[in-house]
Each structure stands twice: as structure tokens, then as C-alpha cells.
N, C-alpha and C positions, 0 to 999 in steps of 0.2 A: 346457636350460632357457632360454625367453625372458626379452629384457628386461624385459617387461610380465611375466610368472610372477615374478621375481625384485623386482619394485617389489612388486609383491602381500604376498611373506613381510615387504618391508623393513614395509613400512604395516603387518600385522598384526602385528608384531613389535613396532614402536614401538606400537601402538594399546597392546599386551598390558603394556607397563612403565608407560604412562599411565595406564592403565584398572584394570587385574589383570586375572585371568583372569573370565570375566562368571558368573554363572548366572542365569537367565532367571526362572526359578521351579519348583517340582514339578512332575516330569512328569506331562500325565495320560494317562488312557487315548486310545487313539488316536483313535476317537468322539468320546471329548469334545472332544480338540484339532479334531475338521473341524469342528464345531459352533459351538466357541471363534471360530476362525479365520474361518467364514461370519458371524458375529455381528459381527466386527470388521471388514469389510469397511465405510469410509467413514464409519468415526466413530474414539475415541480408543478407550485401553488402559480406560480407566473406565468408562466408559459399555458398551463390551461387560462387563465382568467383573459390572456391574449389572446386564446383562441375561440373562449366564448363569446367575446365579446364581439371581435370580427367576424362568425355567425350570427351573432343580434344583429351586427350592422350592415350584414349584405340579406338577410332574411326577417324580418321585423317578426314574423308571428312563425311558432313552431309546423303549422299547417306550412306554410312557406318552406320549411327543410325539408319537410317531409317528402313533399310532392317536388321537390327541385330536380337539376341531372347531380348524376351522382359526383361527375368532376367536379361539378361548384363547390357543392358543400365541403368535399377534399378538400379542394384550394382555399376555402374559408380558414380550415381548422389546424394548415398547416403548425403554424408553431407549438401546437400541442403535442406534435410528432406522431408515428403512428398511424396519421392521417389515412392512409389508405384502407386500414381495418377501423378506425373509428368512423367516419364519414358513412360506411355501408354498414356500419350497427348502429348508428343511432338514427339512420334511415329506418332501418326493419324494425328498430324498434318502435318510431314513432306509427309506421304503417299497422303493424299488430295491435298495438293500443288502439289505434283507431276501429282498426277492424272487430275489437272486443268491447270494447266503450263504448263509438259512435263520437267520440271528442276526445282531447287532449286532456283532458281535467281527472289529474289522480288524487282529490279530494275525499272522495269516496273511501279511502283507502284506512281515513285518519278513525271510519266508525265499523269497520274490520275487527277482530279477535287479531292479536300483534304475531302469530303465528300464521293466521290466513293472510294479514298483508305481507308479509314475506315470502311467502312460497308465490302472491299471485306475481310481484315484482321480480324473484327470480328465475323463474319460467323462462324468463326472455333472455335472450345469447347474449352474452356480451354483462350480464347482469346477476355480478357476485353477493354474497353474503355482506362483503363491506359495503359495496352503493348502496344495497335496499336498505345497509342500518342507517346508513349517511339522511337517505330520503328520510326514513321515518322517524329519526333522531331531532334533526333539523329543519326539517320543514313541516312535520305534520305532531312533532309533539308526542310522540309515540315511543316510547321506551326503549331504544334499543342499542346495542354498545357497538361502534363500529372500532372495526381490527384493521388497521393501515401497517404498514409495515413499523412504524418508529412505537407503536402499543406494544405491536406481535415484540419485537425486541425485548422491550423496556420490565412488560411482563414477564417474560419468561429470565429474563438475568435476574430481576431482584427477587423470583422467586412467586410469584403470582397465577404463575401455572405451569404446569408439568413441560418441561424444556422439549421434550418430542412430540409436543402435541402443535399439529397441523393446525396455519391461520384459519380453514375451514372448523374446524374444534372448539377454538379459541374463542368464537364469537358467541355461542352458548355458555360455552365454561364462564368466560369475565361477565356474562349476564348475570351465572347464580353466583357470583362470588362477590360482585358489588351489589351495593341496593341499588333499585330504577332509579331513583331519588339523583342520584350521585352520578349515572350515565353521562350526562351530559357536560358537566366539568372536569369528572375525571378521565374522559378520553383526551377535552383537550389541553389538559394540562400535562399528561403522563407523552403525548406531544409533544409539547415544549419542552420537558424534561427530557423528550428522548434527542432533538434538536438541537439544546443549549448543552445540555451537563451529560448526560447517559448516550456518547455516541458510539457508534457502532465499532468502531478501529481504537478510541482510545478515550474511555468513558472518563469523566471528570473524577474522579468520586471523592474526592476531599472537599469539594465543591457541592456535594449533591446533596438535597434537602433530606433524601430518605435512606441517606448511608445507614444511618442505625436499624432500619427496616431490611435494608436490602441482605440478599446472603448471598450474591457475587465478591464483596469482599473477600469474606472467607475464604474462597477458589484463590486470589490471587500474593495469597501471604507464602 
């Protein structure tokens, strides 16, 4: 085991006594998590679940989005902002699943090699390395570390990964550096850590559970 593998358990370890252990929320179906997840793209946790929800509520079944006009679903999804480019990617996207599936059901996806289900989910426009970790994390049980921006940060200050390495990087690298085991708490807890105590303009750190881990201290003596 590396230094850096072994900092990783120390930080998720300490986050887990600070924190507990997290849960995120109900899982949903894997669909709705890509949808969830392209919806949230550059806006907050609120304002997407406002606008997922006001697409549940004017479209009951994803077949229904899919096949709508293109204004409605816009107008559905406004308060997630964006609306104009999210509304015709999560159309295309729902259209190309169909056209390569034959149904909506990304199920299949969960008895994939975790390499092939990621290349099949990012194929499609609009669908980064973080959503397919989100889907596969989340909804299907599948090991894999999603990089949101408050990780990308949190990582790279306390020293978790090489400060120029690109969030496209990022999401392989913090795979070999924590164990699978750990994915799922320690993304969302080093979240909350980036949220409450590690923020971007003016990080807590006399406050912060893993000041003795972290080696952004040092920078600011």
C-alpha cells in the first residue's frame, strides 16, 4: 500500500467518526439518477430536485419526455437553469437508449465489467465521467468514485492528488487511491467537508477534522 492509499483510509476514517457513516438519499432508478444528475449539472441540490420533480409532474413515465416537444420539457426543467441545453440532452439521450436498448431500463448495466459500464454511459453528449460514477455508485451498486467539484477541491488542497491533475484524471486516480469499499462514504462525506469546513474562498481549518492530514496548512504559515 502507498503513502498516499494509506493517507486516503487515515482521512476516510477520521471523516467516518466526524461525520458517521453518510447516506445520500433513496436510491433511484438508474434513469432517473442520469437525468437527476444531467439536471444538476451547474446549479445547486435544490433547484435540480425542483426541476426533477416538475418533469415527473408534467411527464409521469420517461417514454413521455422522451417523445414530448422539445419546449415542454424546457419549460418543465426551468429552475435547474440551463434549461435550453439540458431539456435537448436529456431528450437525445433518452432517444439513443431507446434506439440501443429497445427500453429505458439501464439495469443491465449493474452485470457489465465497471469499465464497460462506463464507457457504455459516457458515449452519450451531455454524459461526463462524474454522472456515469453518480449512476453506478448510486443506483446500481457498482464501485465507482464520483469527482464533483467540492471532491475535486477538497482533494487536491489536503494533498489527495496531484493539484494539476484534471477532474477528468481525478476520477481514476481517487478510485486507486481509496479502496471500493470506502467509494461511497468517502465521496460523501469529503462533500460535506468541502460544504461545511474546506470551502473554496476561506477554508475553516482550525475547525476541520483532518487538519493533521491535510498539507494545505503548511502553504499558509
Amino acid at each position: 500500500m502507498t503513502n498516499i492509499q494509506q493517507r486516503a483510509i487515515q482521512v476516510h476514517k477520521t471523516l467516518l467518526e466526524a461525520f458517521g457513516e453518510p447516506i445520500w438519499r433513496n436510491p433511484l432508478p438508474a434513469i432517473d439518477e442520469l437525468v437527476s444528475t444531467i439536471l444538476s449539472q451547474n446549479t445547486n441540490d435544490v433547484n435540480r430536485d425542483r426541476a426533477f420533480n416538475a418533469l415527473r409532474a408534467k411527464f409521469p413515465t420517461w417514454e413521455e419526455v422522451r417523445d414530448a416537444k422539445e419546449k415542454d420539457v424546457i419549460a418543465a426543467i426551468k429552475p435547474a437553469g440551463l434549461a435550453n441545453q439540458k431539456g435537448p440532452r436529456i431528450q437525445k439521450v433518452l432517444q439513443e437508449i431507446t434506439k440501443e436498448r429497445g427500453s429505458l431500463d439501464l439495469d443491465f448495466l449493474a452485470d457489465l465489467p465497471i469499465e464497460e459500464a462506463r464507457a457504455w454511459l459516457t458515449k452519450f453528449n451531455g454524459v461526463g465521467p462524474k454522472t456515469a460514477a453518480i449512476v453506478l455508485c448510486f443506483s446500481l451498486g457498482i464501485p465507482a468514485f464520483p469527482v464533483d467539484t467540492h471532491v475535486y477541491r477538497v482533494t487536491g488542497r489536503i494533498g489527495l492528488r496531484p493539484e494539476k491533475m484534471t477532474v477528468e484524471q481525478a476520477h481514476p486516480y481517487l478510485e486507486s487511491v481509496f479502496p471500493p469499499e470506502t467509494y461511497y462514504a468517502a465521496h460523501l462525506n469529503i462533500i460535506r467537508l468541502g460544504r461545511e469546513v474546506c470551502n473554496a474562498r476561506k477554508p475553516l481549518c482550525p475547525q476541520c477534522p483532518v487538519k493533521s492530514l491535510c498539507l494545505y496548512k503548511d502553504k499558509t504559515k
